[in-house]
mmCIF file of the C-alpha atoms, coordinates in Angstrom:
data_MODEL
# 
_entry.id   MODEL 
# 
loop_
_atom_site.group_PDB 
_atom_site.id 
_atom_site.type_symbol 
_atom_site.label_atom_id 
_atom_site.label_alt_id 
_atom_site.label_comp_id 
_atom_site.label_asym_id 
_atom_site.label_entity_id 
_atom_site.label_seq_id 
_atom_site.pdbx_PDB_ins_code 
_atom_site.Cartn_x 
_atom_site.Cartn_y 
_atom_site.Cartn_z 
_atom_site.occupancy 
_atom_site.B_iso_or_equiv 
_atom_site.pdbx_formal_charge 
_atom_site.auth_seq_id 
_atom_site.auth_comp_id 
_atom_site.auth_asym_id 
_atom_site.auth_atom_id 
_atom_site.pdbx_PDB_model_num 
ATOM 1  C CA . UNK A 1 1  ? 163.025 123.267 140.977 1.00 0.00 ? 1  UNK A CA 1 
ATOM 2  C CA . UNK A 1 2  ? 166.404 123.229 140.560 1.00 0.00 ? 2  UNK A CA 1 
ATOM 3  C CA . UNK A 1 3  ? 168.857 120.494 139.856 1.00 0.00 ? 3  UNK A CA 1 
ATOM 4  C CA . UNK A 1 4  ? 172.165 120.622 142.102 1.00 0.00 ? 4  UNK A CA 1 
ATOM 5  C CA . UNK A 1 5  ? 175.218 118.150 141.641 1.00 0.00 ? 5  UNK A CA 1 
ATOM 6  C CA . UNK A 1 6  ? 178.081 117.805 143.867 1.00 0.00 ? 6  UNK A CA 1 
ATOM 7  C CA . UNK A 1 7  ? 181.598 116.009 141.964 1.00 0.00 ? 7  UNK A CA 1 
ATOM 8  C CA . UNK A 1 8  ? 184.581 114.616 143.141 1.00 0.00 ? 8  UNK A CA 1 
ATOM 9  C CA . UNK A 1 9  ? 185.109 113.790 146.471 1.00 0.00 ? 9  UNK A CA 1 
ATOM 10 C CA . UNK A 1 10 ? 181.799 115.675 148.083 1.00 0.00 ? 10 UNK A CA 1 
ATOM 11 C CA . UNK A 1 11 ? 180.076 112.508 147.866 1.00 0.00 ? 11 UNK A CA 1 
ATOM 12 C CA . UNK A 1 12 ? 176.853 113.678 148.027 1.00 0.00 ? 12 UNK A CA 1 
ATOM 13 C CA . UNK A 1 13 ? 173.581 112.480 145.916 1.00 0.00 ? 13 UNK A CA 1 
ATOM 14 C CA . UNK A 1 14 ? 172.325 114.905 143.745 1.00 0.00 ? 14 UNK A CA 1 
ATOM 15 C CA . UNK A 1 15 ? 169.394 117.282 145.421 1.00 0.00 ? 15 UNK A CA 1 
ATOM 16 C CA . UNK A 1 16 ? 166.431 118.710 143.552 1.00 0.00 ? 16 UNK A CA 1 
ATOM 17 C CA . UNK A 1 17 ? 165.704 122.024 145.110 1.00 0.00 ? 17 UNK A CA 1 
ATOM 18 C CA . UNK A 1 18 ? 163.276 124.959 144.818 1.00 0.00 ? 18 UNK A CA 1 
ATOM 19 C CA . UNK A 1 19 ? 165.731 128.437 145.167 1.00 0.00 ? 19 UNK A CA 1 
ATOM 20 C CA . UNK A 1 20 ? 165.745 131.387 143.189 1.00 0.00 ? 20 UNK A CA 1 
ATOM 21 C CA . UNK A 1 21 ? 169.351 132.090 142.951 1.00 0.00 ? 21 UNK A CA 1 
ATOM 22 C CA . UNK A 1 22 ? 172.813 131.098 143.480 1.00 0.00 ? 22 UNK A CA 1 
ATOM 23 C CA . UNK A 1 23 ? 172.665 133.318 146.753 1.00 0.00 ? 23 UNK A CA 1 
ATOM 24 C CA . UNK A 1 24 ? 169.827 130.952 148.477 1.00 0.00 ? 24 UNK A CA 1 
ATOM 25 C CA . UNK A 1 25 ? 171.182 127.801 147.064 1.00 0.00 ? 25 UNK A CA 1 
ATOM 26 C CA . UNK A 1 26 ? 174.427 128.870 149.851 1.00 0.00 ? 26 UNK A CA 1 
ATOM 27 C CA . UNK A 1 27 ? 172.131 129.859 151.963 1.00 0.00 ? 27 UNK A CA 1 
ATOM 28 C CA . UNK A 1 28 ? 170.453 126.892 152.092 1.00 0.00 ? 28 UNK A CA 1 
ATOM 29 C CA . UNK A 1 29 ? 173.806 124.389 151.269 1.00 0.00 ? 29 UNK A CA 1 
ATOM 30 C CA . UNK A 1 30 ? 175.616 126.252 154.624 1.00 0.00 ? 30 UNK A CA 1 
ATOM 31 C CA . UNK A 1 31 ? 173.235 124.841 156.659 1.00 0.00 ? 31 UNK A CA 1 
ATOM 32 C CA . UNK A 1 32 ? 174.752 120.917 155.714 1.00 0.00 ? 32 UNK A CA 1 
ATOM 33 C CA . UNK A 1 33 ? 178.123 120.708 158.203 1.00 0.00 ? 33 UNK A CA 1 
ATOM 34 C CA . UNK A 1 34 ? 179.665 118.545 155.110 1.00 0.00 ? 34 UNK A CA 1 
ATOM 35 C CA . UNK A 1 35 ? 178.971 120.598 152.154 1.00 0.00 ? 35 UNK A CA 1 
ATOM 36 C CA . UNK A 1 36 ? 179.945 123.668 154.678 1.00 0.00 ? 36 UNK A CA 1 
ATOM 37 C CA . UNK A 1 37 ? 183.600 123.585 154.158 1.00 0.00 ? 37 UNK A CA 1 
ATOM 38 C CA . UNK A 1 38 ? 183.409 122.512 150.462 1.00 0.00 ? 38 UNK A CA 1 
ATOM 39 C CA . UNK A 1 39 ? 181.275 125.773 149.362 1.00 0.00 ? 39 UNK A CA 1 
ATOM 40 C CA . UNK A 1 40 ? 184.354 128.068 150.179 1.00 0.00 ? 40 UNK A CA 1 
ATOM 41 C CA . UNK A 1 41 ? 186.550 126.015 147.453 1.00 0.00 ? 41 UNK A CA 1 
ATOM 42 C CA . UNK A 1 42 ? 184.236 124.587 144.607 1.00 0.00 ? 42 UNK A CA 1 
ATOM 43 C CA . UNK A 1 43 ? 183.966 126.238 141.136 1.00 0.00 ? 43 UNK A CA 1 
ATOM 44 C CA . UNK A 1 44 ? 180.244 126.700 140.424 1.00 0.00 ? 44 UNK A CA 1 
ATOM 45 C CA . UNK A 1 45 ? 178.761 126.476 137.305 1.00 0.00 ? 45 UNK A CA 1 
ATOM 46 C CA . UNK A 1 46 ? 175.084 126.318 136.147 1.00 0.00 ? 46 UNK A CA 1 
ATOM 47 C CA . UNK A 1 47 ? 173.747 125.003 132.885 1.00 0.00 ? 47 UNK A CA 1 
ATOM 48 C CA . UNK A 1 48 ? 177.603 123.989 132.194 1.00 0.00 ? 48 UNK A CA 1 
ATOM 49 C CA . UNK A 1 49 ? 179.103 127.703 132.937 1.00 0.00 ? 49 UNK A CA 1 
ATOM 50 C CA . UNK A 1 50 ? 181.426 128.971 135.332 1.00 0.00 ? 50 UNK A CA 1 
ATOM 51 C CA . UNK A 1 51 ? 180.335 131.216 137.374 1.00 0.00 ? 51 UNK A CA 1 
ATOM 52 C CA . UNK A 1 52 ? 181.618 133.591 139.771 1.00 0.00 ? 52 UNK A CA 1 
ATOM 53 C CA . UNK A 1 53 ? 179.488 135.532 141.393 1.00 0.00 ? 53 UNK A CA 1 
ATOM 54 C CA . UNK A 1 54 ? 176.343 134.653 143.545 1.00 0.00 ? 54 UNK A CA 1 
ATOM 55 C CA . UNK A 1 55 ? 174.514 137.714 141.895 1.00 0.00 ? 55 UNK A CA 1 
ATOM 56 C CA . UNK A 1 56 ? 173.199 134.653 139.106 1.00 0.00 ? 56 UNK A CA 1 
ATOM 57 C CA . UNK A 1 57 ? 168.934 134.361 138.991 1.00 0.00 ? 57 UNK A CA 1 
ATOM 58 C CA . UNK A 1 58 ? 168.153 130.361 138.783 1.00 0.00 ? 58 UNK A CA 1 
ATOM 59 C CA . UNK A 1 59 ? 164.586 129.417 136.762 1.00 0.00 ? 59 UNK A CA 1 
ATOM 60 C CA . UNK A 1 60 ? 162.919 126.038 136.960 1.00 0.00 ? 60 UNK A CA 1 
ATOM 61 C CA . UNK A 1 61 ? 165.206 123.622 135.087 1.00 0.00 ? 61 UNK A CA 1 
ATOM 62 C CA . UNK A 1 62 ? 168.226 124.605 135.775 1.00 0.00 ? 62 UNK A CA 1 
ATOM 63 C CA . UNK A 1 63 ? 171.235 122.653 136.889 1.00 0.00 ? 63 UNK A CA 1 
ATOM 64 C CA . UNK A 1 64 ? 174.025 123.744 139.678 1.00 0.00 ? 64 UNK A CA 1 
ATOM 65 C CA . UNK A 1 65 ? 177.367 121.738 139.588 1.00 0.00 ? 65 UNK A CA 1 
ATOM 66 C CA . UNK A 1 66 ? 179.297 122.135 142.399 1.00 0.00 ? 66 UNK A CA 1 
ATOM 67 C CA . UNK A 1 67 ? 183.074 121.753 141.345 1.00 0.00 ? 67 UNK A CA 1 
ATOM 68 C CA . UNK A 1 68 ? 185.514 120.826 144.021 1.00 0.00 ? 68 UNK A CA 1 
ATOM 69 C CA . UNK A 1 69 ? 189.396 121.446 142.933 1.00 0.00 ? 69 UNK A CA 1 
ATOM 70 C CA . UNK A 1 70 ? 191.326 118.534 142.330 1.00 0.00 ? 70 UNK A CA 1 
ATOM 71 C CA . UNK A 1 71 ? 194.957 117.645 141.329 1.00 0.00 ? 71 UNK A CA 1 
ATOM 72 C CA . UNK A 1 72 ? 195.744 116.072 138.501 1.00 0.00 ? 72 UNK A CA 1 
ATOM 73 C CA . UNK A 1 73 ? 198.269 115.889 135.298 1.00 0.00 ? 73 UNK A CA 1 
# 
């Protein structure tokens, strides 16, 4: 299982999920109408690291951070 966390205004709780990679975790995320829209504009990062592609393996443990952008000064 993986640990998935949505900031900002998502406003979603955080989901424990069993995926294998960033690829499924969309996969399975696109099928929420809400979280739809936000997964073409959030920053990812998993154990507290950008990422940028969906090419990234997930083990047991892990934690996914979605990071939606934001204005601010």
């Amino acid at each position: 299982m993986i640990r998935v966390e949505f900031l900002g205004p998502i406003n979603k709780e955080a989901m424990e999920i069993d995926v294998k990679s960033l690829k499924e975790l969309k996969e399975v995320l696109s099928k929420d109408e809400e979280l739809k829209s936000w997964l073409k504009s959030c920053a990812v990062a998993v154990n507290d690291k950008i990422v940028t592609s969906l090419d990234v393996e997930l083990k047991d443990g892990d934690k996914v951070v979605l990071l939606p952008p934001v204005c601010g000064g």
